[in-house]
N, C-alpha and C positions, 0 to 999 in steps of 0.2 A: 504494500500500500504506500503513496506517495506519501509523503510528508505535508500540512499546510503551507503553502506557497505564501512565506512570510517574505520583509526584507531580513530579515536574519538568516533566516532556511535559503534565501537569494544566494546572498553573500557565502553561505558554506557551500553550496552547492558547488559556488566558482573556486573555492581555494580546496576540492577535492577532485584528486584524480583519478583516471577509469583504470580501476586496479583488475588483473588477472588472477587468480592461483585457487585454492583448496577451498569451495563455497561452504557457508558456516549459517546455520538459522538458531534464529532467539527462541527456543523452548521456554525459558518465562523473562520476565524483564533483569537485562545486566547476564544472563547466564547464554553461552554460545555453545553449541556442538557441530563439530564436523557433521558435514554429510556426504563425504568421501565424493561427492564431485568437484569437478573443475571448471570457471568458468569466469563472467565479468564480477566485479560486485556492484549491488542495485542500492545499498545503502553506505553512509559513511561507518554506521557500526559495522558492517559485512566488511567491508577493508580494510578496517582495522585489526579483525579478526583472522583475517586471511595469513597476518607474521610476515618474519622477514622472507617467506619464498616467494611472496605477492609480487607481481613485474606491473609497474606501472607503463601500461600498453602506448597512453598518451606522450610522455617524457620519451619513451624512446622511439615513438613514428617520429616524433618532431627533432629531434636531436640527430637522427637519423638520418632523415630527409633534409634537414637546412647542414646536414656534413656532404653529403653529396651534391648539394647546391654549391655549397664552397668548391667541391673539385670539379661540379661542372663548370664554373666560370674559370680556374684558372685552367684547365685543360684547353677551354676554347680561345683565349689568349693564347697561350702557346701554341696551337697551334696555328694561329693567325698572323704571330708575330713576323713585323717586319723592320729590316733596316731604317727606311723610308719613311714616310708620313704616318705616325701612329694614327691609330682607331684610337676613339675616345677611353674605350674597354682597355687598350695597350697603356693608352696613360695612366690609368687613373689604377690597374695593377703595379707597374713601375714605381709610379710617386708610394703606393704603400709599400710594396716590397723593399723600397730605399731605403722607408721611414721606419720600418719595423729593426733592417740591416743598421739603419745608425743607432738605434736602441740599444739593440743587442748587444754593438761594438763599445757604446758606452757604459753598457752594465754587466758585461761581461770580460773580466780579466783572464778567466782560467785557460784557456788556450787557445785551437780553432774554433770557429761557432757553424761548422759545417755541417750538424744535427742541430744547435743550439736554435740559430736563424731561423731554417725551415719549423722548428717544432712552434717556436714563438710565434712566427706566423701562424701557423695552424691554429694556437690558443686565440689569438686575437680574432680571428674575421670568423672561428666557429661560436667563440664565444658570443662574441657582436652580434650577428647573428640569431640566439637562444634568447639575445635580451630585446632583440629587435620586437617580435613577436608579442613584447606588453603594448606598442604602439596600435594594436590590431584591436580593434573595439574588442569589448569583454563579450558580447551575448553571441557575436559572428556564429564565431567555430562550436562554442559550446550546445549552439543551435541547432547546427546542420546536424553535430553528432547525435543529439537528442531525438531530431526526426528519424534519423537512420537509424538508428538504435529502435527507435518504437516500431519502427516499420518492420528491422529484421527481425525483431524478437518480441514483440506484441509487448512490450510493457510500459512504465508510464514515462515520459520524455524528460520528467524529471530525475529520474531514476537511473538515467546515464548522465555521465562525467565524460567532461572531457577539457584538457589544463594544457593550453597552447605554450608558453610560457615552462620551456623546460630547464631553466636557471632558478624558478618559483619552486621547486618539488627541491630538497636539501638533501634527495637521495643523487640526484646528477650532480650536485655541487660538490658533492663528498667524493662522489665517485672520481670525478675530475683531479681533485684534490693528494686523493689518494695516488693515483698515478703518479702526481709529479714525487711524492713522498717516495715513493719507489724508487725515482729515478734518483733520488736525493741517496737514496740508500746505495742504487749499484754505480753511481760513480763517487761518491767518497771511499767504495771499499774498494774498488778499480785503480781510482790513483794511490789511496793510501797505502790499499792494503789491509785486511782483516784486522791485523794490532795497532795499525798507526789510528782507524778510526776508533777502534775498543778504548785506544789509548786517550786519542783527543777528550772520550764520554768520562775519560778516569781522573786526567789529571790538567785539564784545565775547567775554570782558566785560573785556579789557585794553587797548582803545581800539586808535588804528591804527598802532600802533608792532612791534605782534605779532599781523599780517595772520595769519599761516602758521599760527601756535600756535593763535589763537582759530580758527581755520578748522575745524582737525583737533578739537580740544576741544570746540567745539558740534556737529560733526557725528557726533561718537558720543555726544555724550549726547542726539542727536535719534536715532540710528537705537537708542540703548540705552529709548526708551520703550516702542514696541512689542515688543520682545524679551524685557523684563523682565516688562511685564503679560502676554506671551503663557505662559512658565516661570513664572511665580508658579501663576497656573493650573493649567497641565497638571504643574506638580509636586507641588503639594498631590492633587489630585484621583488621580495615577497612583498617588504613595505609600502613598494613603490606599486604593486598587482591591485592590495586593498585598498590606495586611493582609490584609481578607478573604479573600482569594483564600489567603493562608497559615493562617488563624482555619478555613478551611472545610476543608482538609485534616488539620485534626486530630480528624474526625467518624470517618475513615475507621483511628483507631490505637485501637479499644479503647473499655471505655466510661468509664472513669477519664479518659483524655486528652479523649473528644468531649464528655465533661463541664463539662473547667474550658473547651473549645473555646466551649461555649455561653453561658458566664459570659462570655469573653472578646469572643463578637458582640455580645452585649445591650450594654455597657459599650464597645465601640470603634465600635459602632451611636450611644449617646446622644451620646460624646463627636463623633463626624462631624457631628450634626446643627448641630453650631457652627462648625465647618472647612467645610462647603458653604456655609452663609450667610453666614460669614463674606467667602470665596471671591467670592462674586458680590457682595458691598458693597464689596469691593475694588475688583474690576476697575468697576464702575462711580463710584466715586468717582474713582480714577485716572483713567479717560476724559475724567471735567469737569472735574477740574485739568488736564490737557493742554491740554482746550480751551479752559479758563481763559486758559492759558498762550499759547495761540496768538493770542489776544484781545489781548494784551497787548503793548503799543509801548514798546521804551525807549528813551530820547533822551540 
């Protein structure tokens, strides 16, 4: 059964997503039991129910799709590329590929940036990208999926999810996140060396008189990188979901309120276009300072 079509019930409907995995029904209020199939979930209790095997179907069509957006456009540059009078397409890859290349060369000392470069690019225009998608009115997508949802499976339109905006879910943030953490891991131990990094977590940066202290103190400010760039992200990005999502419910009070509502998207629309780019020059400069960091030997 749908929920009352409240502005609160609005509002959660759009900050949940159309979750996959192990369907679970309320046998009495607050108590869930498996029922051993598989499928969407129709409620926000059902998805939450579902545990960490639940795939949020939404976050990864969209992340998915705007990652092969990104290789489609630079594949068609390249292969278009000419000596001669660039295509506007040619320009406007160049002047970024420069701008990402001077970054890199400025925040990155540890050696060649021959992986470093290209990966930087990759975070920036995918990220850019995931965050672009808050600029897409809220009710759009989650609309179409609703009818299409009703239609393929006879239920009610409210009862499908669907969260365009896959930098807003802190499970892709994390994921993201996590990667670069990884990579933090296999090049300190690459250049270092298995004891020179064991060593760094031992005895700096108060030498070997406060084994124990520098242990504890470098290994949260090694497990606090990935943490911090994965919340930077999905905090900007989420905070910035619920304006709108709150902008857009003031269409529905009158036409005085869905008035100043429209002054208020134009104006919280120009200023986001700085907080998304913003957003993905972050997390991609933070990555090559990490990696930066991981480059680096101290004696």
């Amino acid at each position: 059964m749908a929920e009352e079509l409240t502005i609160s019930s609005h509002i959660k409907h759009h900050l949940q997503n159309l979750a996959f995995g192990q369907k679970h029904v309320e046998v009495t209020p607050g108590v869930w039991e498996p029922t051993g199939e598989w499928g969407f979930a129709m409620s926000a209790g059902e998805a939450a129910q579902m545990g960490f095997w639940s795939i949020h179907v939404d976050t990864m069509f969209m992340s998915i799709m705007l990652g092969l957006v990104m290789m489609w456009f630079f594949r068609s540059v390249a292969k278009k590329v000419s000596a001669g009078i660039p295509t506007p397409m040619q320009n406007f890859a160049e002047v970024l590929i420069e701008f990402i290349d001077n970054t890199v060369r400025g925040s990155f000392a540890g050696g060649k940036t021959s992986f470093v470069a290209p990966l930087a690019l990759t975070i920036f225009v995918w990220v850019f990208l995931m965050n672009l998608m808050d600029l897409v009115p809220v009710d759009i997508f989650p609309q179409i999926a609703a009818h299409t949802g009703s239609f393929l499976f006879g239920v009610e339109p409210h009862d499908v999810y669907f969260k365009i905006v896959p930098t807003t879910d802190v499970n892709a943030s994390i994921g993201m996140a996590l990667t670069v953490f990884l990579l933090i891991l296999y090049f300190s131990i690459k250049i270092k060396g298995l004891g020179g990094f064991f060593g760094e977590l031992a005895f700096q940066p108060f030498g070997k008189k406060l084994v124990p202290f520098n242990f504890v103190l470098e290994v949260v400010t090694l497990l606090a990188k990935p943490f911090s760039l994965a919340m930077r992200l999905f905090g900007n990005l989420y905070a910035g979901e619920i304006i709108f999502i709150l902008i857009a419910t003031m269409y529905g009070a009158g036409l005085a309120i869905g008035s100043l509502g429209a002054v208020l998207q134009i104006a919280w629309a120009i200023f986001h276009i700085l907080i998304i780019i913003l957003q993905a020059y972050i997390f991609m400069v933070l990555t090559v300072v990490y990696l930066d960091m991981a480059h680096q030997e101290h004696h």
